[in-house]
C-alpha positions in Angstrom: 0.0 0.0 0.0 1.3 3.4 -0.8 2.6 5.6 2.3 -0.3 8.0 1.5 -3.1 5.3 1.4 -2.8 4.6 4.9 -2.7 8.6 6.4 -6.2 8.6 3.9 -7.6 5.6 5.3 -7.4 7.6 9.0 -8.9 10.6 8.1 -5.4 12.0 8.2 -3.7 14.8 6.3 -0.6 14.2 5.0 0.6 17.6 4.2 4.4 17.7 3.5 4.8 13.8 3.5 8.9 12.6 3.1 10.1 9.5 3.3 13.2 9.2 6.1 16.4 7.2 4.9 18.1 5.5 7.3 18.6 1.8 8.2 16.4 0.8 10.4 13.3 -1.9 10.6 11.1 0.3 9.7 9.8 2.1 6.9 9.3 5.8 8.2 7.6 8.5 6.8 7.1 11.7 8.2 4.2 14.7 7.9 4.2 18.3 9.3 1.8 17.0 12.0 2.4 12.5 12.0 5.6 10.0 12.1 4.5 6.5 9.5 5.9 3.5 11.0 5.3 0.5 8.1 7.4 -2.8 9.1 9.8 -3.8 6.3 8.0 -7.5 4.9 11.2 -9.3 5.7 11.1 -8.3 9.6 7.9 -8.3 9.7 7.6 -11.8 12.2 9.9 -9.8 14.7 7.9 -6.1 14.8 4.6 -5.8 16.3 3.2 -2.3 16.1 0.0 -3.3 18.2 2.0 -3.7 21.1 4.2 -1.0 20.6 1.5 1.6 20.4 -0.8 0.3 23.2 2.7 0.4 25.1 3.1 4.2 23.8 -0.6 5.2 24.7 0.0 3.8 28.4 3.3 5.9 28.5 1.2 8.7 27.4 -1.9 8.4 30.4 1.7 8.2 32.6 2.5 11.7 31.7 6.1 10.1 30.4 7.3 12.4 27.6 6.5 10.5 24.2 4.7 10.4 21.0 0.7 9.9 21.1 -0.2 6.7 18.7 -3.3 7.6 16.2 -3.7 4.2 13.9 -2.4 1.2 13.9 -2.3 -2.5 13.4 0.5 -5.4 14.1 2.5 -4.5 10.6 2.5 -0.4 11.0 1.5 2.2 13.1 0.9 6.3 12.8 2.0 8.6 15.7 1.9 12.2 16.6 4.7 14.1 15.8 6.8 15.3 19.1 8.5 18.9 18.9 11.7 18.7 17.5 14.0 16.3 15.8 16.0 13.3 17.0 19.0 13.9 18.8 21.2 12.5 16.6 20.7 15.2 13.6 20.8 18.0 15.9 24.2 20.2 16.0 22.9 21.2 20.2 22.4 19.7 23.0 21.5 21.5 26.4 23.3 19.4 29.7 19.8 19.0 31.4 18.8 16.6 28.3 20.6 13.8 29.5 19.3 14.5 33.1 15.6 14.9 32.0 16.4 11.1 29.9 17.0 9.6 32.6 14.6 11.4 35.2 12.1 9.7 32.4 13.6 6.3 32.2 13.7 6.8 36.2 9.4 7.2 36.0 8.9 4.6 33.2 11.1 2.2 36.3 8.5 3.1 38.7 5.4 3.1 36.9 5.3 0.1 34.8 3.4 -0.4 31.4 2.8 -3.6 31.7 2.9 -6.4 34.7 5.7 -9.0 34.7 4.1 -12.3 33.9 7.1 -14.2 33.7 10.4 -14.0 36.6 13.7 -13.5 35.1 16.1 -14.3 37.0 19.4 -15.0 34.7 20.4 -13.2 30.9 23.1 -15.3 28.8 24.3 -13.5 25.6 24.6 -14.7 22.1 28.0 -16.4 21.2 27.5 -16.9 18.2 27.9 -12.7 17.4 31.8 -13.6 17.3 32.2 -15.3 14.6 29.1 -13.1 13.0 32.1 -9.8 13.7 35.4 -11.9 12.9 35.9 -10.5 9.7 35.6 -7.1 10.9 36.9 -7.2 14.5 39.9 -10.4 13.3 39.7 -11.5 17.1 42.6 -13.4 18.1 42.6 -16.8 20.0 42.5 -15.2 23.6 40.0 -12.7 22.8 37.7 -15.3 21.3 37.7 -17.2 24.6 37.7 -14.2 26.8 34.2 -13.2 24.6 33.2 -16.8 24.6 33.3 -16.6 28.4 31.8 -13.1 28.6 28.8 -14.6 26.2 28.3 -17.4 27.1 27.8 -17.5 31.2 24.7 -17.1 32.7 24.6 -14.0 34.6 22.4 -13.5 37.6 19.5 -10.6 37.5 18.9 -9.0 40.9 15.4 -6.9 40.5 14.0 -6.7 37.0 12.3 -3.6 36.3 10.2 -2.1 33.1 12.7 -0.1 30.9 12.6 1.2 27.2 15.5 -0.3 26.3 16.3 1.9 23.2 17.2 5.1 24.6 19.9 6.6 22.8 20.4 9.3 20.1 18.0 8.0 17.6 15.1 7.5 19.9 15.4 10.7 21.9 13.5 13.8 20.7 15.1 17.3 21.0 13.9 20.9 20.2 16.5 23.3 18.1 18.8 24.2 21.2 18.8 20.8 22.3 16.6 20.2 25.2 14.7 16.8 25.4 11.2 16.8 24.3 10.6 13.0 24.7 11.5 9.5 23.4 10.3 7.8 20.7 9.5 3.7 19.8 8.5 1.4 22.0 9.5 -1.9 20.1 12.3 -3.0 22.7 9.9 -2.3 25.9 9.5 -4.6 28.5 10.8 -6.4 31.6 14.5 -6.5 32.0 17.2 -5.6 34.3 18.1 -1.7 34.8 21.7 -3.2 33.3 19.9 -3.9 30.1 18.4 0.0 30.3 22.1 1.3 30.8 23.6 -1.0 28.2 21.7 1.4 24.9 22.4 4.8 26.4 24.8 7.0 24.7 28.6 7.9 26.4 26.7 10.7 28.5 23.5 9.2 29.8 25.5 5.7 30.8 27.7 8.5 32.5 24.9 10.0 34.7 23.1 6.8 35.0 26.3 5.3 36.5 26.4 8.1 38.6 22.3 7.9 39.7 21.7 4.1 40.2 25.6 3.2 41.2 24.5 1.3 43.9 21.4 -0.5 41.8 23.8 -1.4 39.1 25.8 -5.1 38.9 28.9 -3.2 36.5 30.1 -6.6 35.1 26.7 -7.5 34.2 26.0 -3.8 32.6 29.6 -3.8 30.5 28.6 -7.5 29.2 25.3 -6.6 28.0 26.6 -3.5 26.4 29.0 -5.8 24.3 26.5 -7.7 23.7 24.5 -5.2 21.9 28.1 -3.7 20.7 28.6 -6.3 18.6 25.0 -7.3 17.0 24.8 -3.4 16.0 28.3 -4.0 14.3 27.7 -7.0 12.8 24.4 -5.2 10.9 27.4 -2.3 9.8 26.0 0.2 12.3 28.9 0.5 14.4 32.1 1.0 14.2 34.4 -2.4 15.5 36.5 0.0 17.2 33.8 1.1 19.9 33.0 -2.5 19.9 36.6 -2.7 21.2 36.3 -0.2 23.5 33.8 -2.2 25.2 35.3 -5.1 25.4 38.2 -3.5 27.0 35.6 -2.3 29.7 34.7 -6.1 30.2 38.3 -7.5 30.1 39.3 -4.4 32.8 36.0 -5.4 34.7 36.6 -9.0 34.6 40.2 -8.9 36.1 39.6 -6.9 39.3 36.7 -9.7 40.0 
């Protein structure tokens, strides 16, 4: 269906409409007044959009600072626009943004969107992302078992909590001087460990949250899971393999004074 069919079938003007290249799951298509969220056909068994906007219309009747949902179905959704652009395209930021992110991920924590129906009590990463990042990364023998350990060992989960779980440049919403409006898709959402929140967040945030929930956080658990992610964004292209080496410095530094 075209981009335009589905703003007409809502009753919806699509003034302005521009498609957004970028890689992402998503098809995304923006209006002067909505964001078009269409799930590429060979992703679609991984996206649902039905969850995500009930998830983003719950965050809304919680006062946390997001986009309003308008239409949707499993395979897309249509959401207001929030003021502002993503943080990532903008040339500002104010030093209270990364406060007011986390003073939102800090209310999202305490007002759930969704009851945990299942304990977790353990996380265990995904091995198999070495060999998926040898040809970029050209690990050697020690680092492959060092990451084979890293990956590969369940690690316990002290409280889980309800985090977003995406919070980082592309998700967070900023006006033109660089103060936080809100954050944007709800696709990662759920119940994790506060670990898991830290382990998305850009160099600052992870700073601040460090700083905030010190005494919350397991920091071996946190630095795994980042790498984790670290090297599943890289092996997509999306990252650079030498931040994924800087992270798995943060693990090997970590690991020794255990």
């Amino acid at each position: 269906m075209n981009p335009v069919d589905y703003f007409i079938q809502h009753n919806l003007l699509t003034s302005n409409l521009v498609a957004i290249e970028k890689p992402s799951v998503n098809l995304v298509y923006l209006t002067d007044d909505y964001v078009l969220r269409i799930v590429r056909p060979e992703l679609i068994e991984y996206v649902n959009h039905e969850r995500e906007a009930e998830l983003g219309l719950k965050a809304v009747d919680k006062r946390i600072k997001t986009a309003k949902p308008v239409a949707w179905d499993k395979t897309y959704s249509i959401w207001e626009r929030l003021p502002g652009h993503a943080l990532k395209s903008s040339e500002a930021s104010s030093p209270k943004l990364w406060h007011d992110l986390i003073d939102t991920l800090e209310q999202l924590h305490q007002t759930p969107l969704e009851p945990l129906e299942k304990p977790l009590t353990s996380w265990t990463g995904d091995s198999s992302l070495i060999d998926k990042t040898q040809e970029l990364a050209l690990w050697s023998n020690d680092e492959k078992r060092l990451l084979t350990t890293f990956l590969s060992e369940p690690q316990r989960i002290g409280s889980p909590c309800f985090i977003h779980g995406d919070a980082y440049a592309d998700n967070i919403m900023v006006d033109d001087a660089g103060n936080f409006t809100g954050i944007i898709d709800w696709g990662n959402a759920g119940w994790q460990s506060l670990e898991a929140e830290c382990s998305s967040l850009d160099t600052p945030a992870l700073n601040l949250a460090l700083k905030r929930w010190n005494y919350l956080l397991d920091k071996a658990l946190l630095w795994k899971m980042r790498l984790n992610l670290s090297l599943e964004v890289a092996s997509y292209g999306r990252l650079p393999i030498s931040e994924v080496r800087a992270v798995f410095n943060e693990v090997v530094e970590t690991y020794n004074e255990n």
